[in-house]
C-alpha positions in Angstrom: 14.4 -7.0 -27.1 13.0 -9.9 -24.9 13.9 -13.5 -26.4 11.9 -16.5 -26.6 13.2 -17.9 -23.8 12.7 -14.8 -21.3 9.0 -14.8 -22.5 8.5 -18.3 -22.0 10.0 -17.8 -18.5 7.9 -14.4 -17.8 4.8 -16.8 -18.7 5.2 -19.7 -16.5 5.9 -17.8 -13.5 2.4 -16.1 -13.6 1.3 -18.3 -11.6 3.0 -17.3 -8.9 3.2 -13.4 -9.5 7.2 -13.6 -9.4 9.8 -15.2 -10.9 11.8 -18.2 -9.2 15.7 -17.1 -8.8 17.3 -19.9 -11.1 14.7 -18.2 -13.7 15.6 -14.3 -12.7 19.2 -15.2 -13.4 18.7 -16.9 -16.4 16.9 -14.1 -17.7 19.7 -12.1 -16.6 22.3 -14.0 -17.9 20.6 -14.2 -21.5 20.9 -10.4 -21.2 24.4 -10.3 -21.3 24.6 -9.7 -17.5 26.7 -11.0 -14.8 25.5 -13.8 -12.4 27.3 -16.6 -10.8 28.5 -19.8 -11.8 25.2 -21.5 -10.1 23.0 -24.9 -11.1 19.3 -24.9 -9.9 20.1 -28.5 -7.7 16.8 -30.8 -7.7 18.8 -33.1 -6.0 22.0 -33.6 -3.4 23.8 -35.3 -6.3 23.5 -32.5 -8.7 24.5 -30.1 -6.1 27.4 -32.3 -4.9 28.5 -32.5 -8.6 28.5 -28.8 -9.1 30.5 -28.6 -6.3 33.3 -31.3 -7.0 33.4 -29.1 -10.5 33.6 -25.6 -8.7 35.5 -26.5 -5.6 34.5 -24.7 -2.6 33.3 -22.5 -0.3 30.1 -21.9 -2.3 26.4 -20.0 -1.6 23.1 -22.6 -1.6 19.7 -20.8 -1.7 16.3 -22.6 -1.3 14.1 -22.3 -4.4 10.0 -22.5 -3.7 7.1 -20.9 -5.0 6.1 -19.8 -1.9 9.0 -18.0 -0.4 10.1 -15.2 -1.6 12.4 -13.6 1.4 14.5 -17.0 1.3 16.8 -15.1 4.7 13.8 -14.8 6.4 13.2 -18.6 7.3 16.8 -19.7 7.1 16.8 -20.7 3.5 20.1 -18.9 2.9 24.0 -20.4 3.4 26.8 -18.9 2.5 30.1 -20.5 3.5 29.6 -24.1 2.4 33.2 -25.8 3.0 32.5 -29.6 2.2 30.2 -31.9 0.7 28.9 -32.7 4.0 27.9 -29.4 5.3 26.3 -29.2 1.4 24.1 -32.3 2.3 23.1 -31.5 5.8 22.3 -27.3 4.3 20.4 -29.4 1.4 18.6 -31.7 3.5 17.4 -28.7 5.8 16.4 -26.8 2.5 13.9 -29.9 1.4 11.3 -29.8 4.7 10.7 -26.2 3.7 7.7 -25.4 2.3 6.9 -26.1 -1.5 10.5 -27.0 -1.8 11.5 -27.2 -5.4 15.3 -27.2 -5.1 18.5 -24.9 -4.3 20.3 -22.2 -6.2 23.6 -23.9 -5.4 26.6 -20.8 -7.0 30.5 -19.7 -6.7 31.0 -17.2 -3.5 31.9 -13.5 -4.2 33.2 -11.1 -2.5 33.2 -7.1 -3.4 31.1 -4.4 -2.2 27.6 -5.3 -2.1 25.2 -3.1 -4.0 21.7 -2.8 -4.6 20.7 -2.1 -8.6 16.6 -1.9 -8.7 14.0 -0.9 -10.8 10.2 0.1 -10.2 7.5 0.7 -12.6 6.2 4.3 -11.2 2.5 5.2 -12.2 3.8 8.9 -12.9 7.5 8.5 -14.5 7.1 5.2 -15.8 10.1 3.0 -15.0 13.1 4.1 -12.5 16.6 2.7 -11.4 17.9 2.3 -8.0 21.5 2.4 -7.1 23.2 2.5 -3.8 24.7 0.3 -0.8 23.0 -3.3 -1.0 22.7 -6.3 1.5 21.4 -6.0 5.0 22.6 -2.0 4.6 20.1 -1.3 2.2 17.2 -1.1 5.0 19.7 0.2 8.2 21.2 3.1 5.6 18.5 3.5 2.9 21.8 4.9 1.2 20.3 4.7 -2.8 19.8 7.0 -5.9 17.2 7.1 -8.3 17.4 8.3 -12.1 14.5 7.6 -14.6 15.3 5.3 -17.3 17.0 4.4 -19.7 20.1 5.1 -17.8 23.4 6.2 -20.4 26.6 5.4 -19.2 27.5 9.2 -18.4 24.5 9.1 -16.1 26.6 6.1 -13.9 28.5 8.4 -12.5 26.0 10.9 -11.1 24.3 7.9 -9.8 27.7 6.8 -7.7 28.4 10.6 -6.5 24.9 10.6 -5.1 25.7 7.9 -2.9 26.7 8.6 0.5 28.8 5.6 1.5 30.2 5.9 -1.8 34.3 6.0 -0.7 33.7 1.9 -0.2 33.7 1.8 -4.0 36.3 4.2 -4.5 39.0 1.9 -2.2 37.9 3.1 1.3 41.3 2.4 4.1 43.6 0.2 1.1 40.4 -2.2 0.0 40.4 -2.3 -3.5 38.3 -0.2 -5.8 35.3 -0.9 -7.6 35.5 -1.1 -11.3 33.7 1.9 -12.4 33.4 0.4 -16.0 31.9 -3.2 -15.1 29.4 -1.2 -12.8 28.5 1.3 -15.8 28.0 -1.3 -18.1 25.8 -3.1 -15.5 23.4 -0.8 -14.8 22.8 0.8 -18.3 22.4 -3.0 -19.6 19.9 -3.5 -16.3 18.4 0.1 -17.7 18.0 -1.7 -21.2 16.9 -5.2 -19.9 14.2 -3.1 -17.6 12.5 -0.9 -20.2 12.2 -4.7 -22.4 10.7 -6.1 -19.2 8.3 -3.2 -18.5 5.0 -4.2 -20.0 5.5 -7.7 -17.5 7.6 -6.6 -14.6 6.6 -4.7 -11.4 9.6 -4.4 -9.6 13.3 -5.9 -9.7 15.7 -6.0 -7.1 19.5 -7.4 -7.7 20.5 -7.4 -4.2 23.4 -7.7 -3.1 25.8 -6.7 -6.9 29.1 -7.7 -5.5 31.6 -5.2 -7.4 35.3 -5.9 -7.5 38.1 -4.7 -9.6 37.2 -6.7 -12.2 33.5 -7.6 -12.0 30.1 -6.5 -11.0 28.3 -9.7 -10.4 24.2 -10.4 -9.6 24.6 -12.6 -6.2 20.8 -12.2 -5.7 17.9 -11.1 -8.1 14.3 -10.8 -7.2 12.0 -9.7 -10.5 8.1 -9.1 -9.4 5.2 -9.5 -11.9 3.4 -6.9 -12.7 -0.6 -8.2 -12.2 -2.2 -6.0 -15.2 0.2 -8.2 -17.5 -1.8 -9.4 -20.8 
């Protein structure tokens, strides 16, 4: 069941037609899901105190209502070492276009996958599962099961992949934990048939999975236009 404060958020992003990052994760978050350690930085001071709390390296991502592909004009850094390469990435972030502030969050590492969901005319909603970042358009290596997804579905999903050895430990890395990933996408699954009525599309892209966590680096949540 949506709360309050996911309907409030849902609201004030129809103006754009999606839903700003820091808001995305929020939403999220409030569904018992996974995301980063981040603070939506309105300032170089709130970003530089994040970091003096987090320590370094850390992820900064530009937050504006009128970009949506944030890599595609240079409005993603990952790698941040100091609090002057956090200014100069921050200052660079602020002559962009509608500029409203950075996602500034913890770095991960794990494989990167892609969880998604569409609203299809014919089945209604549908999850995505496969191998996330950049790989996602070179492979187009993903599964698709209607929803809601049970957790004895996860594992259908995974064996459907075809790069799936990187979770299983692929040459000594270290195994994704099946159980954090099953718990992730069935409460995605749940969290996607609340959203359905308002929501188009959602892409979490990358999901970095460990050995002990699945965690939503990146989230992208579309509005769906016929919304009342």
């Amino acid at each position: 069941m949506l709360t309050d404060e996911m309907k409030a958020i849902l609201e004030k992003s129809r103006g754009t037609g999606w839903v700003l990052e820091p808001d995305a994760k929020k939403i999220l978050s409030l569904a018992g899901l996974d995301v980063p350690e981040y603070i939506h930085a309105t300032s170089v001071g709130e970003a530089e105190a994040f970091a003096s709390k987090t320590g370094y390296p850390l992820v900064a991502k530009v937050v504006s209502p009128d970009i949506l592909h944030k890599s595609d004009v240079g409005g993603v850094a990952v790698g941040i070492s100091s609090d002057e390469q956090l200014r100069e990435v921050f200052d660079g972030f602020s002559k962009m276009k509608g500029f409203a502030g950075a996602v500034i969050e913890e770095m991960l590492s794990g494989v990167e996958l892609i969880v998604g969901a569409k609203n299809d005319s014919q089945f209604g909603p549908v999850i995505i599962l496969g191998i996330g970042g950049i790989g996602v358009e070179i492979y187009k290596d993903t599964t698709i099961r209607m929803a809601p997804i049970k957790k004895e579905h996860v594992p259908s999903m995974v064996a459907d992949i075809k790069a799936r050895k990187l979770l299983e430990g692929f040459r000594g890395s270290e195994p994704v934990n099946m159980e954090c990933l099953s718990s992730m996408v069935v409460g995605f699954s749940n969290l996607v048939m609340d959203l359905a009525p308002f929501v188009e599309s959602i892409d979490l892209n990358p999901v970095m999975c460990s050995g002990s966590r699945c965690v939503i680096a990146d989230a992208r949540m579309i509005l769906n236009n016929a919304q009342e």
